[in-house]
C-alpha positions, 0 to 999 in steps of 0.5 A, a space after each residue: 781361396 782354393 787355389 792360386 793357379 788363377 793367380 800364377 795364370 795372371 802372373 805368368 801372362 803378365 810377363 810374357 806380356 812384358 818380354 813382348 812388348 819389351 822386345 818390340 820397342 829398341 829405341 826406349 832401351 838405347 835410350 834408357 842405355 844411354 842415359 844410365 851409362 852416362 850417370 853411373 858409367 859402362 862397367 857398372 851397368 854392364 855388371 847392373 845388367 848381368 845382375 839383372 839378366 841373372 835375377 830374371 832367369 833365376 825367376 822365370 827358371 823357378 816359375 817354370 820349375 813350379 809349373 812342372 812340378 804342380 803338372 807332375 803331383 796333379 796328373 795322377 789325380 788327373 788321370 785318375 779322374 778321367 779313369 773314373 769318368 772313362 769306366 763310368 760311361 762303358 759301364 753305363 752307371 746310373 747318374 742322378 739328375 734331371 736327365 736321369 733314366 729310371 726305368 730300363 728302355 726296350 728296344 723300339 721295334 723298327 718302323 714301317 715306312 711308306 714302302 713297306 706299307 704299300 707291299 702290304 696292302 698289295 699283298 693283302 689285297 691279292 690275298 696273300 696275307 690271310 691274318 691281316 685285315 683292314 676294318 675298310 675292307 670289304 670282301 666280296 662284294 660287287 662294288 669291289 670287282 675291277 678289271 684285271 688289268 687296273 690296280 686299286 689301293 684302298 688306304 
């Protein structure tokens, strides 16, 4: 077992549990009232009840004291480990694993979209762009010749 927090977790929600469903149902506390004040007599259950209400104050005082004084010892080391996570990912550590990265990424020239791929062959059919060449291309030849006024795009 490493640790109880699990188990003061349960605790805990188990008596909030209780003062809920407690303050939910008046009728079963008159009634409970009622019958002790009969056997034992109002004076000593008031003094029953005070004991009772103190004891339970005491409890939740102290559970609430212990909560805090756990939050206060382990936010340092909280806060530690988030520093170590933060510095980690500005400075882009290497981590093991299956999704590890090996070898160091250049970055990708930019892609040619579907645009700037017609701009180029217009302009390399006009020939304003001497050093690029298609293996298509055929220049000179009469089949090629059209009309001035009718644009032709060999892809």
């Amino acid at each position: 077992m490493k640790t109880l927090t699990p188990f003061v977790i349960v605790f805990a929600g188990l008596i909030a549990l209780a003062m809920f469903l407690g303050s939910q149902d008046p009728i079963t506390d008159a009634v409970v009232e009622a019958r002790s004040q009969t056997s034992t007599g109002v004076v000593k259950m008031d003094v029953i009840r005070d004991a009772f209400a103190l004891l339970f104050h005491i409890t939740t005082g102290g559970i609430i004291a212990t909560a805090l004084g756990w939050a206060v010892l382990n936010l340092g080391k909280l806060g530690k480990m988030y520093r170590h996570w933060w510095s980690g990912k500005l400075t882009r550590r290497w981590e093991p694993g299956p999704n590890a990265n090996f070898q160091q990424q250049t970055p990708r020239a930019p892609k040619l979209t579907r645009d700037d791929l017609l701009i180029m062959a217009l302009a390399n059919r006009d020939g304003r762009i001497s050093n690029l060449r298609s293996p298509r291309a055929r220049r000179g030849t009469s089949s090629d010749q059209v009309a001035e006024n009718e644009i032709e795009i060999d892809l």
